[in-house]
C-alpha positions as a Markdown table, in Angstrom:
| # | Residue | x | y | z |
|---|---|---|---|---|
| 1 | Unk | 18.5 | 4.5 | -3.7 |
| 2 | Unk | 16.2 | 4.5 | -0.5 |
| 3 | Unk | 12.5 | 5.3 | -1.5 |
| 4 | Unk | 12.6 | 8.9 | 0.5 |
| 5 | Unk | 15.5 | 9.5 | -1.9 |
| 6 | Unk | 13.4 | 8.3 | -4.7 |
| 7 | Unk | 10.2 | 10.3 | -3.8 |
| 8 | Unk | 13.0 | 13.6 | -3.5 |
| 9 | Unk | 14.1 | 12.8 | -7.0 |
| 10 | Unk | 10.7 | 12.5 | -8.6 |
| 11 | Unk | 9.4 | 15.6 | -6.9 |
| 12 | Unk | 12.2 | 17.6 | -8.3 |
| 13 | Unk | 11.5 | 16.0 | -11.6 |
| 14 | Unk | 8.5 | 16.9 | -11.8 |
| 15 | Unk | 8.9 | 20.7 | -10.6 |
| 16 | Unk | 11.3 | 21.0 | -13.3 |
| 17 | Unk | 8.7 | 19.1 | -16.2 |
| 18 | Unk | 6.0 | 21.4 | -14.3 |
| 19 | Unk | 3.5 | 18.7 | -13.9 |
| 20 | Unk | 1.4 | 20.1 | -10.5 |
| 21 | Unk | -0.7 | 17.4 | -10.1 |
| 22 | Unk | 2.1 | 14.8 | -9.8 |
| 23 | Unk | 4.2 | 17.5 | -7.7 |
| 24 | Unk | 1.2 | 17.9 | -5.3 |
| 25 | Unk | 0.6 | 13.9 | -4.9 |
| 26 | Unk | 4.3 | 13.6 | -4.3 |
| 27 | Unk | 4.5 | 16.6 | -1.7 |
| 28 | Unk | 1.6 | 15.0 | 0.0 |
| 29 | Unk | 3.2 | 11.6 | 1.0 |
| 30 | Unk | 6.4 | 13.3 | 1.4 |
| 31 | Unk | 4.8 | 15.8 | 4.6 |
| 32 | Unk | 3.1 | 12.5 | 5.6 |
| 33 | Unk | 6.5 | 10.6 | 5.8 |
| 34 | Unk | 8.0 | 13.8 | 7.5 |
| 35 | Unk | 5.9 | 14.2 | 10.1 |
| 36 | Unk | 6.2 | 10.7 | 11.3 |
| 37 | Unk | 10.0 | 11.3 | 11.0 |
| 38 | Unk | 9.6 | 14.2 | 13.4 |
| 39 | Unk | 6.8 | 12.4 | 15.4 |
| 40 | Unk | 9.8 | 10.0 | 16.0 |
| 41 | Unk | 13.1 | 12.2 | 15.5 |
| 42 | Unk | 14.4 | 10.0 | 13.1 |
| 43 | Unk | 14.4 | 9.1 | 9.5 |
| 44 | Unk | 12.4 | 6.5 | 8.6 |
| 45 | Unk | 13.7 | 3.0 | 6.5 |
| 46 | Unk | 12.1 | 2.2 | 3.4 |
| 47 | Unk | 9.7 | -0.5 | 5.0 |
| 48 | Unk | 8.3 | 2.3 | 7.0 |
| 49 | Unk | 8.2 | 4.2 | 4.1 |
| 50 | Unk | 6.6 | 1.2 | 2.1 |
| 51 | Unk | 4.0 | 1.3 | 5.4 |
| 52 | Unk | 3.1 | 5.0 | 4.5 |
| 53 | Unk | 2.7 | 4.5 | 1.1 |
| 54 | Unk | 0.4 | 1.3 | 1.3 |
| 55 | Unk | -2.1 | 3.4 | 4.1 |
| 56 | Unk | -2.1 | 6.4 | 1.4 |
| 57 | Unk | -3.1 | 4.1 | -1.2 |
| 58 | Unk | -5.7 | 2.6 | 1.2 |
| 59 | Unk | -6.9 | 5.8 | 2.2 |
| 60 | Unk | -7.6 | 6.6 | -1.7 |
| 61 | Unk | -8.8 | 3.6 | -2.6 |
| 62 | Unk | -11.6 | 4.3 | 0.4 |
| 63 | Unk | -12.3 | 7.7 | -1.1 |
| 64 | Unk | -12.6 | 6.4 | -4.6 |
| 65 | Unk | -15.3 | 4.1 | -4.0 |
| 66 | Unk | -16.9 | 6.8 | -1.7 |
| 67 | Unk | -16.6 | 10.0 | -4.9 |
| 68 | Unk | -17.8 | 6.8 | -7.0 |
| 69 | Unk | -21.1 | 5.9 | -5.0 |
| 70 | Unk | -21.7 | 9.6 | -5.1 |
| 71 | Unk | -21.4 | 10.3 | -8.9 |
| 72 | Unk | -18.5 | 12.4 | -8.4 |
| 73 | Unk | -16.1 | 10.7 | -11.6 |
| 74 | Unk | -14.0 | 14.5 | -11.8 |
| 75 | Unk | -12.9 | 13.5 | -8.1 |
| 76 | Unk | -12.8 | 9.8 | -8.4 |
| 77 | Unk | -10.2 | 10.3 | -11.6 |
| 78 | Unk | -7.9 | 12.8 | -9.8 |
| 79 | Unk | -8.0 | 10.5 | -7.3 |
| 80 | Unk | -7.0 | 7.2 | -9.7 |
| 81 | Unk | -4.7 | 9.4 | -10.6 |
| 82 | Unk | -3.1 | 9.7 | -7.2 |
| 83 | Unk | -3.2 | 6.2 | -6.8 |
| 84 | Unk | -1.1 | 5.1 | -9.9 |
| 85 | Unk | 1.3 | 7.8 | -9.2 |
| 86 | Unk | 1.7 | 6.7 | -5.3 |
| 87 | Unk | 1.6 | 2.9 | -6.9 |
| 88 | Unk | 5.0 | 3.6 | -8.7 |
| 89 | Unk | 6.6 | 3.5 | -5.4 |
| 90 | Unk | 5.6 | 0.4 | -4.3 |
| 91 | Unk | 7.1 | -3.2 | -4.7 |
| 92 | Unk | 5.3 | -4.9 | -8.0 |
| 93 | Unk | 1.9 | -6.6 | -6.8 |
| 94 | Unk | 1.0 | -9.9 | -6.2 |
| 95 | Unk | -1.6 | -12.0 | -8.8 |
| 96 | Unk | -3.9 | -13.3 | -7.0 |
| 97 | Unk | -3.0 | -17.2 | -8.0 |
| 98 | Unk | 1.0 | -15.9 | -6.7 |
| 99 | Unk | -1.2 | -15.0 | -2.9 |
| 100 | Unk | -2.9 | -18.0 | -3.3 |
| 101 | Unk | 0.3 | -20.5 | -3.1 |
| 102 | Unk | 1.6 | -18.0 | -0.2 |
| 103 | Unk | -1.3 | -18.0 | 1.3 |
| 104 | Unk | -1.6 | -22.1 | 1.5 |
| 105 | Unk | 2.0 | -22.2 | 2.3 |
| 106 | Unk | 1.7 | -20.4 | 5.1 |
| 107 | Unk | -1.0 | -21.9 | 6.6 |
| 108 | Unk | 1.1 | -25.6 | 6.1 |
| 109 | Unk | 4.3 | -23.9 | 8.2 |
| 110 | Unk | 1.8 | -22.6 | 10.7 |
| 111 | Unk | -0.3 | -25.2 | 11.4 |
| 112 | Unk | -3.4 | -23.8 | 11.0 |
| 113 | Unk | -6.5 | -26.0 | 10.4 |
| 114 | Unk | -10.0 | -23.7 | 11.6 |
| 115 | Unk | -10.7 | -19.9 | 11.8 |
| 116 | Unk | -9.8 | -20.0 | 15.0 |
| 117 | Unk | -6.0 | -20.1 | 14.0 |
| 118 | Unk | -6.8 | -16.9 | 11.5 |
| 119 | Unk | -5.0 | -14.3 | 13.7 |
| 120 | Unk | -1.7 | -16.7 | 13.5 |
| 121 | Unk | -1.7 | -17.4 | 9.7 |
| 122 | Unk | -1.9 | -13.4 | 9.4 |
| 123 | Unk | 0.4 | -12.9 | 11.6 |
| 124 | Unk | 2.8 | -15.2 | 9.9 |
| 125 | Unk | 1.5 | -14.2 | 6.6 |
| 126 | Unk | 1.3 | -10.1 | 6.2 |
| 127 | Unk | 5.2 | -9.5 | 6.3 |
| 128 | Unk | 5.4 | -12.0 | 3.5 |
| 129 | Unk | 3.7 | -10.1 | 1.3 |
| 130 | Unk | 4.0 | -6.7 | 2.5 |
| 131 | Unk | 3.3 | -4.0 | -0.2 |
| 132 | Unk | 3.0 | -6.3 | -2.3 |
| 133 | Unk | -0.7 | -7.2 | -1.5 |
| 134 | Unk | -4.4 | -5.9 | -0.4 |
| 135 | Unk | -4.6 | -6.5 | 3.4 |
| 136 | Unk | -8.2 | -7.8 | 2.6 |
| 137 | Unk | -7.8 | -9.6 | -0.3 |
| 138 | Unk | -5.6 | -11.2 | 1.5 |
| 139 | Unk | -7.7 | -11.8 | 4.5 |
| 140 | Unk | -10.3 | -13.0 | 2.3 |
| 141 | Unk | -8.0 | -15.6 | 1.1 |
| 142 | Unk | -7.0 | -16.9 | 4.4 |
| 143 | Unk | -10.4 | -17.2 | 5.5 |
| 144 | Unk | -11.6 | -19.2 | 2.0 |
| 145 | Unk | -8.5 | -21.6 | 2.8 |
| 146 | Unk | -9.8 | -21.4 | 6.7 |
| 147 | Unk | -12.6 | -23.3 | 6.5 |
């Protein structure tokens, strides 16, 4: 089952169990996922899908930390809330010691040996461990092991 089936199946779900606030999150991504699909007249494939749900999660995770530095914890736990319903979707993540041997891997097939060789290793890197992984954690990484 493609994830836009999945999303379909859990949004019916949970019209029928009458839980709004996971029927809302789910609508969200799904209009987000559609209007690329018109953008583009075509259906997407589940990495593209996988694309749209990592920037939604990105985009939350930004707004928690914002509704956090503001005192606002009734926004920042709907907003955890979105997060681990939106994480369900997504491929199971990385430990940080899992990125670490990628991460050295990678920069052994590439070459690398300075900073300067940063925008290769990534390049090489991120579909490794897409959805799978923080962008900047694993930037981060890369630059620790860049040194």
């Amino acid at each position: 089952m493609s994830l836009s089936e999945r999303l379909n199946e859990d949004m019916i779900q949970a019209m029928k169990s009458k839980d709004k606030f996971k029927l809302s999150t789910i609508r969200m991504v799904r209009s987000t996922i559609k209007n690329l699909e018109i953008d583009l007249k075509r259906t997407l494939d589940d990495n593209e899908v996988l694309d749209i749900l990592s920037r939604e999660i990105k985009q939350r995770k930004d707004a928690l930390q914002e509704f956090k530095k503001a005192d606002r914890d009734d926004l920042a736990a709907d907003v955890e809330a979105e997060i681990e319903i939106i994480s369900q979707y997504l491929p199971e993540q990385l430990t940080e010691e899992e990125l670490k041997v990628i991460v050295q891997q990678t920069i052994q097939e590439t070459g690398a040996s300075s900073k300067a060789d940063m925008g290769k290793v990534m390049s090489a890197l991120m579909p490794k461990v897409k959805g799978r992984s923080d962008g900047k954690l694993v930037n981060q990484l890369v630059q620790q092991f860049l040194q």
